[in-house]
C-alpha distance (Angstrom), angle and dihedral (degrees) to the residues before:
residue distance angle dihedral
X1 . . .
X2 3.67 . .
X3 3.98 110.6 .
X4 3.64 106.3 -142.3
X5 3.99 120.8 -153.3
X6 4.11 113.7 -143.4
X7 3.91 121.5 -163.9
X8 3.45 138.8 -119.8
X9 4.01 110.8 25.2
X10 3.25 113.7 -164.0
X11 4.04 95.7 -125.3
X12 3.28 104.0 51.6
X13 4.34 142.3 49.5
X14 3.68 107.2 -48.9
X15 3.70 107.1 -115.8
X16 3.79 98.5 50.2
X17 2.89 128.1 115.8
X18 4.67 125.8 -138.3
X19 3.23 130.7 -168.5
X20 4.18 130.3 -147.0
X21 3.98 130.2 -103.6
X22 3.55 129.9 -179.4
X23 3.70 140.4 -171.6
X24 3.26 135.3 175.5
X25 3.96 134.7 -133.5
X26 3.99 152.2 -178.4
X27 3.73 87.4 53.0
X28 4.02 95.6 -37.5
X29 3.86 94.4 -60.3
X30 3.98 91.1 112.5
X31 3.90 139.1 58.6
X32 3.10 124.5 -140.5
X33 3.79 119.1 -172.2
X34 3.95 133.9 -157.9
X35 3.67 135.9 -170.4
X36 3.84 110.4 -139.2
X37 3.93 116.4 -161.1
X38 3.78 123.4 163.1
X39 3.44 115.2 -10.4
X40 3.71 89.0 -149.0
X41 3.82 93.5 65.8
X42 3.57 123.1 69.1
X43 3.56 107.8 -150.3
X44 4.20 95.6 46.6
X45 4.06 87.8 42.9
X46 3.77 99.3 95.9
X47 4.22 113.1 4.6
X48 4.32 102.9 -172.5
X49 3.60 94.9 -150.9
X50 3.83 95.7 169.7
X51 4.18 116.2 66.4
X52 3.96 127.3 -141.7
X53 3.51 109.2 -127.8
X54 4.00 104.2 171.3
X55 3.69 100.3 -168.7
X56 4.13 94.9 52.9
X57 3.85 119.2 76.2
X58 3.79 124.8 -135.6
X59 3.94 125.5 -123.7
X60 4.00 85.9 -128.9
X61 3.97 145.9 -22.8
X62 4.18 88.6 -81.3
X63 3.34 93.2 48.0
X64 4.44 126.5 93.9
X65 3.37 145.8 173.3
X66 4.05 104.6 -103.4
X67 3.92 112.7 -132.6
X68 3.71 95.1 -121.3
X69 3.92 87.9 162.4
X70 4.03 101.0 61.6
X71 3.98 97.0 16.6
X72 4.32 98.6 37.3
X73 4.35 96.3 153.1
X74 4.13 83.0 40.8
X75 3.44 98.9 78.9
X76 4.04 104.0 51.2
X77 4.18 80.4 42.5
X78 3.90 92.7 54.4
X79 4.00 88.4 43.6
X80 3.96 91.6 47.3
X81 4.02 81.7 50.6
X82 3.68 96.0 51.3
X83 3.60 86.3 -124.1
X84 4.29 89.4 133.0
X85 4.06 134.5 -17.9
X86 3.55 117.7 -137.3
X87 4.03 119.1 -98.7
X88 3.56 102.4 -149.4
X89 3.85 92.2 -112.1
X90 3.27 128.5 112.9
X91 4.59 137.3 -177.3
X92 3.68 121.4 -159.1
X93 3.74 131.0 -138.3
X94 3.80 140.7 164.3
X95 3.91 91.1 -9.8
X96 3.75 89.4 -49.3
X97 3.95 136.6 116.6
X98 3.32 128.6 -135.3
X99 3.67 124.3 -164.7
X100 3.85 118.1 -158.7
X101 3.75 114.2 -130.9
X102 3.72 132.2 -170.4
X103 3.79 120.1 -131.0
X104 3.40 120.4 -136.4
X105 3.87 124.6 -97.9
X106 4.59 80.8 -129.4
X107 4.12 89.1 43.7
X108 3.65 99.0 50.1
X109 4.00 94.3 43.6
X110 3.86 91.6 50.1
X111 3.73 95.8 43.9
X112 4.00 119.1 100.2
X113 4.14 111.7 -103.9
X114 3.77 98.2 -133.6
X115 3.90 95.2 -171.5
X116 3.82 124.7 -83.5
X117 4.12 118.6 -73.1
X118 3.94 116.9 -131.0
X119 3.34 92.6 -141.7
């Protein structure tokens, strides 16, 4: 695996660069997917971009719910990167949508495995 760094994340000082981590949870059927900036500062650390809605079923096992509700400019930014492509799809929650994306086959291999979740 070769972890690739992307520029330009949204949430944090334009010029640096993040890099992508993944784990997986409810018995390895999800994906959950972080942005990891400077280790050195806290709130850039670990960025959940994806969201775990329980009740809505995924297209595939690269595919997520984008966290358009904490993370808004990170989804056109991830698309622009060819990170994911939107699925058409979408889940609801708390007034918010969701829209499903699929990874791609290049962005999940080069993203950091951070360990598996039990939730």
């Amino acid at each position: 695996m070769n972890i690739r760094t992307r520029p330009n994340f949204p949430d944090i000082r334009a010029g640096e660069n993040v890099s992508l981590g993944k784990t997986t949870y409810f018995g390895d059927k999800r994906l959950a997917v972080f942005v990891i900036g400077d280790p050195a500062e806290e709130l850039t650390c670990r960025n959940l971009i994806t969201t775990c809605l329980p009740n809505s079923s995924v297209t595939n096992p690269n595919c997520a719910y984008f966290d358009t509700r904490n993370h808004p400019a990170a989804l056109q930014w991830a698309i622009d990167q060819g990170i994911c492509r939107l699925t058409g799809r979408s889940a609801y929650s708390d007034y918010c949508t969701y829209p499903e994306v699929e990874f791609t086959q290049e962005a999940v291999q080069s993203m950091a495995t951070l360990g598996s979740s039990a939730i």
